[in-house]
Each structure stands twice: as structure tokens, then as C-alpha cells.
Backbone as CSV, one residue per row, in Angstrom:
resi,resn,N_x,N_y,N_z,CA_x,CA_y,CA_z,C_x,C_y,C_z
1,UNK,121.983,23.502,11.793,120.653,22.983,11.559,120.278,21.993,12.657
2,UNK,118.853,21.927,12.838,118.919,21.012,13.878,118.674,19.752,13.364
3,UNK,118.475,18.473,14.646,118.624,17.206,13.954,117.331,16.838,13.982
4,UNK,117.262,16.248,12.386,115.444,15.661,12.482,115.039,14.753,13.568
5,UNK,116.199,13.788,13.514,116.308,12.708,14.177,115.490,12.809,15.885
6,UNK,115.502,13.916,16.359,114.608,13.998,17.428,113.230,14.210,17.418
7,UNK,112.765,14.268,16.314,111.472,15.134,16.260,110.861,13.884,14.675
8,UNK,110.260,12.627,15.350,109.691,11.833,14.402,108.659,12.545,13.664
9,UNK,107.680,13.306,13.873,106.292,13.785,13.460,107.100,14.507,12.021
10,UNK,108.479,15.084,11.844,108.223,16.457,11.107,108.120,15.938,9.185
11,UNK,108.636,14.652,9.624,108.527,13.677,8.149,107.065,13.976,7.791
12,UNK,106.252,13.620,8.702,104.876,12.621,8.346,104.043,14.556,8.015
13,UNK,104.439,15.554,8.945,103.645,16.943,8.813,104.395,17.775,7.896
14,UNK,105.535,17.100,7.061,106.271,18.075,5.761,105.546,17.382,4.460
15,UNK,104.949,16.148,5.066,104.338,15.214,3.517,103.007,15.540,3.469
16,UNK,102.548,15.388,5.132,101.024,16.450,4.699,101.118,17.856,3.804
17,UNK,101.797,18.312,4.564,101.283,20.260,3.562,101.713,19.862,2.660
18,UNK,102.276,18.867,1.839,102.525,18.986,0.493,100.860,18.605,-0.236
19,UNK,100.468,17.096,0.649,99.165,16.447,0.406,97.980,17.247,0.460
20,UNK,98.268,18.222,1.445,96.977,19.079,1.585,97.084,20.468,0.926
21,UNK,98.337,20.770,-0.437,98.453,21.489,-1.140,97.208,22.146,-1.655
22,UNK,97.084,23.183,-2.401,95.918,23.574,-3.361,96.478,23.110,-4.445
23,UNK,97.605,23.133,-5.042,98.545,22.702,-5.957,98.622,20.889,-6.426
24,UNK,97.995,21.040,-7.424,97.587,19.066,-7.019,98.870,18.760,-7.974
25,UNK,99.733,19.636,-8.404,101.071,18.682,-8.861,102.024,18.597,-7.436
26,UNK,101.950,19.017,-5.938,102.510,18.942,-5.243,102.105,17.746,-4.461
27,UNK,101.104,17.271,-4.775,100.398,15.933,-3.990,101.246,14.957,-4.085
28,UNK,101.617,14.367,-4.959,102.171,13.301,-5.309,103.438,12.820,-5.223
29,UNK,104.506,14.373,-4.344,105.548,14.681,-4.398,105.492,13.769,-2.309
30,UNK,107.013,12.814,-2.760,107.541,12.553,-1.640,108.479,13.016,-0.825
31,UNK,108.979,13.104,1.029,109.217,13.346,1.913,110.119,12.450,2.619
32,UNK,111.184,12.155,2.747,112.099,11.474,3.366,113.073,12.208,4.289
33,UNK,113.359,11.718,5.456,114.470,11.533,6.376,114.940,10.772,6.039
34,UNK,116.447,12.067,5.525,117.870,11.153,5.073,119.177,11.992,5.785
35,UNK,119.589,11.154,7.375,120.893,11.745,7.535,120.382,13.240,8.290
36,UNK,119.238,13.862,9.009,119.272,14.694,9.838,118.557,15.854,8.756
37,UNK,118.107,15.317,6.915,117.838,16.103,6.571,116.398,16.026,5.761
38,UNK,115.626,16.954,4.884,114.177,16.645,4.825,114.861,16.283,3.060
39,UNK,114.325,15.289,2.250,114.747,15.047,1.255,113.850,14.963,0.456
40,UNK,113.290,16.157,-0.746,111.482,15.926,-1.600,112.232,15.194,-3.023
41,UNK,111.166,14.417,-3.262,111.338,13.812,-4.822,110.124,13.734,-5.029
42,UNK,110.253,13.085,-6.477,109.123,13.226,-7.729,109.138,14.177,-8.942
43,UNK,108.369,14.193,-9.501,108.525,14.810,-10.899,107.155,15.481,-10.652
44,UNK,107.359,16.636,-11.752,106.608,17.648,-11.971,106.916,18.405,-13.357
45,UNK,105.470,19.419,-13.536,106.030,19.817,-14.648,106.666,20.810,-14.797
46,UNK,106.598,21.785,-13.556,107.271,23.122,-14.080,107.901,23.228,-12.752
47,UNK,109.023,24.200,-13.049,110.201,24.752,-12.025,109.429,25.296,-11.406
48,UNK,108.338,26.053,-11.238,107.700,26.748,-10.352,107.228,26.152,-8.920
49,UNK,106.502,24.791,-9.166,105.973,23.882,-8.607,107.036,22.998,-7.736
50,UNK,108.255,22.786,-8.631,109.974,22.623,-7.196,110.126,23.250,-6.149
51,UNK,109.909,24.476,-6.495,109.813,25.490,-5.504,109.294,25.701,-4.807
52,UNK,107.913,25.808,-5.349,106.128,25.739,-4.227,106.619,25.012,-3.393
53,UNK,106.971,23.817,-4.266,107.121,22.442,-2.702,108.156,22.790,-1.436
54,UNK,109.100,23.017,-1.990,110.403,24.080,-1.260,110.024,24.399,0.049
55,UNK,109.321,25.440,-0.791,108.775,26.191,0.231,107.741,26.442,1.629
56,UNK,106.913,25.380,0.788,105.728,24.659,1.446,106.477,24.249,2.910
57,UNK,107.489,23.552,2.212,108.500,22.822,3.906,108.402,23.842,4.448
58,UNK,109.622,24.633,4.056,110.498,25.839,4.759,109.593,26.628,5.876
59,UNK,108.040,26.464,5.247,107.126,27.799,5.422,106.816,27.138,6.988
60,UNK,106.887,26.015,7.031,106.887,25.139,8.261,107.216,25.480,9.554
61,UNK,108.380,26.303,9.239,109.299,27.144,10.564,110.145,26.335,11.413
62,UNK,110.409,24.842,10.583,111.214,24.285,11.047,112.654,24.480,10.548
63,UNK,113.730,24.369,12.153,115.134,24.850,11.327,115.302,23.832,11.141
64,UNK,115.380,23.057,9.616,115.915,21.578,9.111,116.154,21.898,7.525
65,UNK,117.337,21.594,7.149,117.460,21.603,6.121,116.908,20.978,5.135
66,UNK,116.323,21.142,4.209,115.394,20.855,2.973,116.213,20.754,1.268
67,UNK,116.502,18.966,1.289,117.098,18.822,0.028,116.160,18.428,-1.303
68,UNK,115.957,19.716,-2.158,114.508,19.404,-2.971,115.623,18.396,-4.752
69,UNK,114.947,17.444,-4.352,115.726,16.320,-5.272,114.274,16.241,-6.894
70,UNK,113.442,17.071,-6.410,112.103,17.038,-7.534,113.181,16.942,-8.974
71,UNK,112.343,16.178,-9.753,112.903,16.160,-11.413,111.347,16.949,-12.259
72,UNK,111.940,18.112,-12.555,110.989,18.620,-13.734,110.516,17.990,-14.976
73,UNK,109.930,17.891,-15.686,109.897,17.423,-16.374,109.505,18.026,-17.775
């Protein structure tokens, strides 16, 4: 995987597409660099919407690993 650590922007443009979701339970969901990796939290209500977010990163086309820490609720 590569290292986030070179590439400051990919924090701030993995928290946008969540913000600029159509999905307004993905809005509210946070974005951290932790250790070279992309780290989402927050709560939501359905497993579906963990995923959306997931993916939302992934869909990014960045090679960085994506640790989705979301709590369903």
C-alpha cells in the first residue's frame, strides 16, 4: 500500500466525497490519517451506509488502505 504520509490533500478529498455524498447519513461520518492509513468513524444506521462510505474512499483510486471503524447503530 502506499504511504499517505506523502500525499497531505488525500485526508481532506476522502472527507469531502463523503460531505458531498447524496447519502446524508454519510455526511457526518469522519476521516483520519492514522499510521499510513485512511481511518472512517461515526455512527450510522444501517450496514449498508458502512459500506457506501467504504467505498466512496476506495472509489477514489487511491492505493491506501481504508480502515472503516463506522459503529451501526
Amino acid at each position: 500500500m502506499a504511504e499517505v504520509s506523502g500525499n497531505d490533500n488525500l485526508q481532506s478529498r476522502a472527507q469531502s466525497a463523503l460531505a458531498e455524498s447524496y447519502i446524508y447519513a454519510l455526511r457526518s461520518l469522519r476521516v483520519e490519517q492514522r499510521n499510513g492509513n485512511l481511518v472512517i468513524s461515526g455512527s450510522v444506521s444501517r450496514f449498508y451506509h458502512k459500506q457506501l462510505a467504504q467505498e466512496t474512499i476506495l472509489a477514489m483510486g487511491e492505493d491506501v488502505e481504508v480502515i472503516n471503524s463506522i459503529h451501526v447503530q
